[in-house]
C-alpha positions as CSV (number, residue, x, y, z in Angstrom):
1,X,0.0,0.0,0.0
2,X,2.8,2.6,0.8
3,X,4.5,1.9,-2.3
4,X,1.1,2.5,-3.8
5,X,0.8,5.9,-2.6
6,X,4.4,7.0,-2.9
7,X,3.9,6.4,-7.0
8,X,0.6,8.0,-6.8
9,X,2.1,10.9,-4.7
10,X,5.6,10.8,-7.5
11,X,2.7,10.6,-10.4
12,X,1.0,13.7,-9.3
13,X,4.4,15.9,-8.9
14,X,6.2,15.0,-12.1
15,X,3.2,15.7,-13.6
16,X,2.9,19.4,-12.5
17,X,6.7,19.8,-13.8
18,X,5.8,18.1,-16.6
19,X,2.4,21.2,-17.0
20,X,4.9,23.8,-15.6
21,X,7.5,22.7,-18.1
22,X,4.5,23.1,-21.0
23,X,3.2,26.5,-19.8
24,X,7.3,27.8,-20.1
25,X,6.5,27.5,-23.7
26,X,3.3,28.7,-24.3
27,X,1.9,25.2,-25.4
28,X,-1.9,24.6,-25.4
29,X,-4.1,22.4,-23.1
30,X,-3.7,19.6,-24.9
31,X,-0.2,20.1,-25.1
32,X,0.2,20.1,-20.9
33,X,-1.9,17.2,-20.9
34,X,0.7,15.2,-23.1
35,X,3.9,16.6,-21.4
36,X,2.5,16.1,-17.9
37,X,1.3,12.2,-19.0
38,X,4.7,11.5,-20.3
39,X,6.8,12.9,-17.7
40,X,4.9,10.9,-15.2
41,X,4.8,7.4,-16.4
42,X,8.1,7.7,-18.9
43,X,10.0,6.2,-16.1
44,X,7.4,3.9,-15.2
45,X,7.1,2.4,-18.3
46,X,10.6,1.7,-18.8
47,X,10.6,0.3,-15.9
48,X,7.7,-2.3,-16.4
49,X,9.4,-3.1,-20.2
50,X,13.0,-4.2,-18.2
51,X,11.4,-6.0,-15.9
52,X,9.5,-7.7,-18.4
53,X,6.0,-6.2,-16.6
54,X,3.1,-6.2,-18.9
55,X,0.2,-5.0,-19.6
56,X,2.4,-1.6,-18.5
57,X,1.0,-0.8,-15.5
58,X,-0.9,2.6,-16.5
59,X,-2.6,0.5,-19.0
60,X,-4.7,-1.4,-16.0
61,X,-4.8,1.3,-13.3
62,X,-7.0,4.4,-14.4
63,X,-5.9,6.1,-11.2
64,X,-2.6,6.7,-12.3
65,X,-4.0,8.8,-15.6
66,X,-7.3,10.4,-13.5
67,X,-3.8,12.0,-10.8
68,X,-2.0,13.3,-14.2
69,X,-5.4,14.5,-15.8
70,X,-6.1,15.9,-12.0
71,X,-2.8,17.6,-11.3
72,X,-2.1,19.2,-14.7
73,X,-5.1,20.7,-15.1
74,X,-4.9,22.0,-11.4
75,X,-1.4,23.8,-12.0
76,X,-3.1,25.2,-14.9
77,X,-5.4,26.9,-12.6
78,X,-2.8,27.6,-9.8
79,X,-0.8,29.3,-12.7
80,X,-3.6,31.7,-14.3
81,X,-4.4,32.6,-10.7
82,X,-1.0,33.2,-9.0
83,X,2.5,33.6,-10.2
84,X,4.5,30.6,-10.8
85,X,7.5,30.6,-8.4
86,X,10.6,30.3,-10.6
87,X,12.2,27.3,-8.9
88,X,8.8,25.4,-9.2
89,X,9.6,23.4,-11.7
90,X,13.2,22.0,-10.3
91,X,11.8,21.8,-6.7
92,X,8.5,19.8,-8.4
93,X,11.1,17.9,-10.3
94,X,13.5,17.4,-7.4
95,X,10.5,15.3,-5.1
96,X,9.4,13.4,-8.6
97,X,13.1,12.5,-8.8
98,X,13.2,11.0,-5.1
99,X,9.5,9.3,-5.0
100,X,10.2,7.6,-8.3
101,X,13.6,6.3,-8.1
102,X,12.9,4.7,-4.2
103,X,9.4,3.7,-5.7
104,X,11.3,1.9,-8.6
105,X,14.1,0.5,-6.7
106,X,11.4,-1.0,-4.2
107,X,10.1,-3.3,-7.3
108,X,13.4,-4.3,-8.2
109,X,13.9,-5.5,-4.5
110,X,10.7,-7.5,-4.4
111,X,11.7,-9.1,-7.7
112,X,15.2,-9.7,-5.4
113,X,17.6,-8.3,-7.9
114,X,21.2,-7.6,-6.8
115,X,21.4,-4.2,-4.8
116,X,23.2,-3.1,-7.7
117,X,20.1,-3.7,-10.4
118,X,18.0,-2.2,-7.7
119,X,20.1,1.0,-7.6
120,X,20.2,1.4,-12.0
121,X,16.6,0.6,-11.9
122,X,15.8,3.4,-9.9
123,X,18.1,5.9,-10.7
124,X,17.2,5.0,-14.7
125,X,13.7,5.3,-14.6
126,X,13.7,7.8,-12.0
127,X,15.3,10.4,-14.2
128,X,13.8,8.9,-17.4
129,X,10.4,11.0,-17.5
130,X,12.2,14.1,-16.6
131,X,14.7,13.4,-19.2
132,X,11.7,13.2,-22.1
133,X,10.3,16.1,-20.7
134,X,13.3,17.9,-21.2
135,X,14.1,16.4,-24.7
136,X,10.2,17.3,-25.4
137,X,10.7,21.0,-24.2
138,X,14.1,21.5,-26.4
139,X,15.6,21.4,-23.6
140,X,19.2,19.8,-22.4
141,X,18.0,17.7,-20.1
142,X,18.8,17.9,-16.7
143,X,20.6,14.4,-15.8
144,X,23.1,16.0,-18.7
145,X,23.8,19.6,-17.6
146,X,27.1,20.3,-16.3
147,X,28.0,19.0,-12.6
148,X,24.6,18.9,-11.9
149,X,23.0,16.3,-8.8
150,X,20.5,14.5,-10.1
151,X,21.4,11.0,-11.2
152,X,24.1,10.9,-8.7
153,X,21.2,12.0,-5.8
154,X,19.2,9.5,-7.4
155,X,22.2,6.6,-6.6
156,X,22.9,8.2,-3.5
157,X,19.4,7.7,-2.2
158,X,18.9,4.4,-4.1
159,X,21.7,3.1,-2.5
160,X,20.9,4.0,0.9
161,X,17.1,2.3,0.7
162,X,18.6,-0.6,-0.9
163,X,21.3,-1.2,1.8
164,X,18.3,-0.2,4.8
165,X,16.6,-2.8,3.3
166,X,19.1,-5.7,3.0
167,X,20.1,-4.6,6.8
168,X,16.5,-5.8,7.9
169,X,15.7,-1.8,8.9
170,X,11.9,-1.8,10.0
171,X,9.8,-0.2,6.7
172,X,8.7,2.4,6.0
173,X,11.9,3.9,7.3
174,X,14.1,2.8,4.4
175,X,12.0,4.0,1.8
176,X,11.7,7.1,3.7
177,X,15.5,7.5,4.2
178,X,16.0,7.1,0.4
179,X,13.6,9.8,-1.1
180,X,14.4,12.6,2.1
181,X,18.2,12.0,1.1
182,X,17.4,12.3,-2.9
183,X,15.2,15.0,-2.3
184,X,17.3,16.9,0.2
185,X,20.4,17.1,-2.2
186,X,18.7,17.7,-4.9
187,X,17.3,20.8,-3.7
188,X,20.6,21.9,-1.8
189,X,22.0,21.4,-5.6
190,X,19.4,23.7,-6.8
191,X,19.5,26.3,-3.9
192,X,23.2,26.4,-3.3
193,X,24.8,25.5,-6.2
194,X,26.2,22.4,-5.1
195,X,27.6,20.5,-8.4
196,X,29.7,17.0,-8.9
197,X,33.7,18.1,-10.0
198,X,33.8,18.7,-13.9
199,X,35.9,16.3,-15.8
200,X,37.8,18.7,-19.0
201,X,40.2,17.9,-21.6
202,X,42.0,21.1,-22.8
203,X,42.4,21.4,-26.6
């Protein structure tokens, strides 16, 4: 049931950064709708195709595209009514990034995969649905930018779930541990600058 609700819960937030990414360029309705559904179940869906998981798993839950349909057309709203914050969309993307890649790595686990695979899983389709938002947007996406922590908080926070868990830690405290740690170093990356060291070749 908790893993349940933490998708539902990373669902409903990628999808407002995927309707805050549309409304930065001026697309229509229906073009919010289709960046918000694709930023929330990209990773998902990659996900279900590696582990072999089909019908894909928005294909037999209508819940997950009624929270899309829900929470796009509600930061719609929000936005017409009241100014958009300008880190909105990294801090929206930030919690997506750290429900989705613990969410992810928690199926791996129950499919007992190496802590390893568990950690890939998650940080892969964790960042996937932001990465086709960005690609959608004409955008570099963010997983790509320079220095930036957002697949290394993803392994980070992967990590630390996976290793909670194979220590016998008590849930929900694991999965718990895993998306505050994501979450908290993504948004100290956003707020203070805080970037991995940058590998250069000179000429």
């Amino acid at each position: 049931m908790l893993r349940y609700v933490i998708d539902l819960v990373g669902i409903a937030v990628f999808a407002i950064s995927g309707a805050l990414a549309a409304g930065r360029k001026s697309l229509d309705v229906l073009g919010v709708l289709v960046l918000a559904t694709v930023t929330a179940v990209g990773g998902g869906t990659i996900r279900d195709l590696l582990l072999g998981r089909l019908p894909i798993f928005w294909l037999t839950d209508p819940s997950y595209l009624l929270v899309i349909l829900v929470s796009a057309l509600a930061t719609v709203g929000w936005a017409r009514r009241w100014r958009v914050p300008e880190m909105a969309l990294q801090v929206a993307d930030a919690l997506g990034l750290a429900l989705f890649s613990v969410a992810r790595a928690q199926i791996a686990m129950g499919r007992g995969l190496p802590v390893a695979s568990c950690v890939l899983l998650g940080t892969v389709t964790g960042a996937a649905g932001g990465m086709v938002r960005d690609i959608l947007s004409a955008e570099v996406p963010l997983v790509l930018r320079k220095g930036n922590l957002y697949a290394s908080a993803a392994i980070a926070g992967t990590l630390l779930y996976a290793g909670l868990e194979r220590a016998g830690v008590a849930d929900p405290l694991p999965a718990f541990a895993g998306v505050a740690l994501i979450a908290a170093l993504r948004l100290v990356a956003i707020w203070r600058g805080l970037t991995l060291p940058v590998f250069s070749v000179g000429p």
